[in-house]
N, C-alpha and C positions, 0 to 999 in steps of 0.2 A: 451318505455314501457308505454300503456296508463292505467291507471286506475281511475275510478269514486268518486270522491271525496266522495260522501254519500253512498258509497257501506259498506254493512256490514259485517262483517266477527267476525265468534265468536271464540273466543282465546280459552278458559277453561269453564268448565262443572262444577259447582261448588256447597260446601253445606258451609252453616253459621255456625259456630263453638261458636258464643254469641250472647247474644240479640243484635239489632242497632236501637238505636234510631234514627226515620232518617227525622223524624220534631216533634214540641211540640206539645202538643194536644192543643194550647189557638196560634198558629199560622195560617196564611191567608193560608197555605196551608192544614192546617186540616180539615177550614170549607172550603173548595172546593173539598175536597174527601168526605163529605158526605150530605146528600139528607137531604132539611128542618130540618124536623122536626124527625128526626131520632133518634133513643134513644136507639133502639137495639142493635144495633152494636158496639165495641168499634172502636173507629177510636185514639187511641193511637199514632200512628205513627211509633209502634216496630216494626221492623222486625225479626221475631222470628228463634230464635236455632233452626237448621234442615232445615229454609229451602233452595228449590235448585233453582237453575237457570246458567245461563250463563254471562260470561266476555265475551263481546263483543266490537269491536272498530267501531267506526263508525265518517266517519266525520275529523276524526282526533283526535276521543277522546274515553275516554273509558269508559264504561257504564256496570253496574251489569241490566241484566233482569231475574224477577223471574219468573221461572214457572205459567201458569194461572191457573190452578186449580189442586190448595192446600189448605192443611188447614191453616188459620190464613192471608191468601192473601187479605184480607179483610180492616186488620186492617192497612195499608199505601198506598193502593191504593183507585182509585173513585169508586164510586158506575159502575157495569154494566160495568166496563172496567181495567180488569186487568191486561192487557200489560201495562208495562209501564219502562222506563228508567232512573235508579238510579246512579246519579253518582261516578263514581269507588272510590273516594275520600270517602265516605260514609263508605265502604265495605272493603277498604286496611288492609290486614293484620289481617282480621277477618272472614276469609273462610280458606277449605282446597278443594285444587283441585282433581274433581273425575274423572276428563278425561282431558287430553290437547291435543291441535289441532293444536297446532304449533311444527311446523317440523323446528330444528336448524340445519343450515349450518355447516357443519365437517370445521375443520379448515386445 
């Protein structure tokens, strides 16, 4: 069986069921999501109740990607690019799945 080591494949369809904090706002990854001198925007690092996206594996590992345009996608990703890959460790046990895509083997 061959298969591609960085193939993606999304597991679950998923919504946030609590807020996640998923960096501090006084961390190197907060000032790399936002633009100089930016003051508008919160860049908090929440990721807010409701929203949705996909459990995806990729690589050998698994990753939450959220939907690009939503409201509040703003506040943990960079400016001008809202695709991005959260690690599943972030997200465990803090969603509820709205669709699955994995098909288990009958025993």
């Amino acid at each position: 069986m061959k298969t591609l080591f960085f193939q993606e494949q999304k597991l679950h369809r998923i919504e946030i069921v609590e807020d996640i904090v998923s960096y501090s706002a006084s961390s190197l990854q907060a000032q790399r999501n936002r633009y100089l001198f930016q003051t508008e925007v919160s860049k908090d690092g929440v990721i807010a109740k409701g929203t949705t996206g996909y459990i995806i594996k990729r690589g050998g590992r698994m990753y939450f990607s959220p939907d690009a345009n939503q409201k509040g996608i703003e506040r943990f990703t960079p400016p001008d690019q809202p695709y991005v890959l959260i690690p599943y460790k972030k997200v465990k046990n803090k969603y509820r799945i709205m669709l699955s895509f994995v098909i288990k083997a009958e025993k």
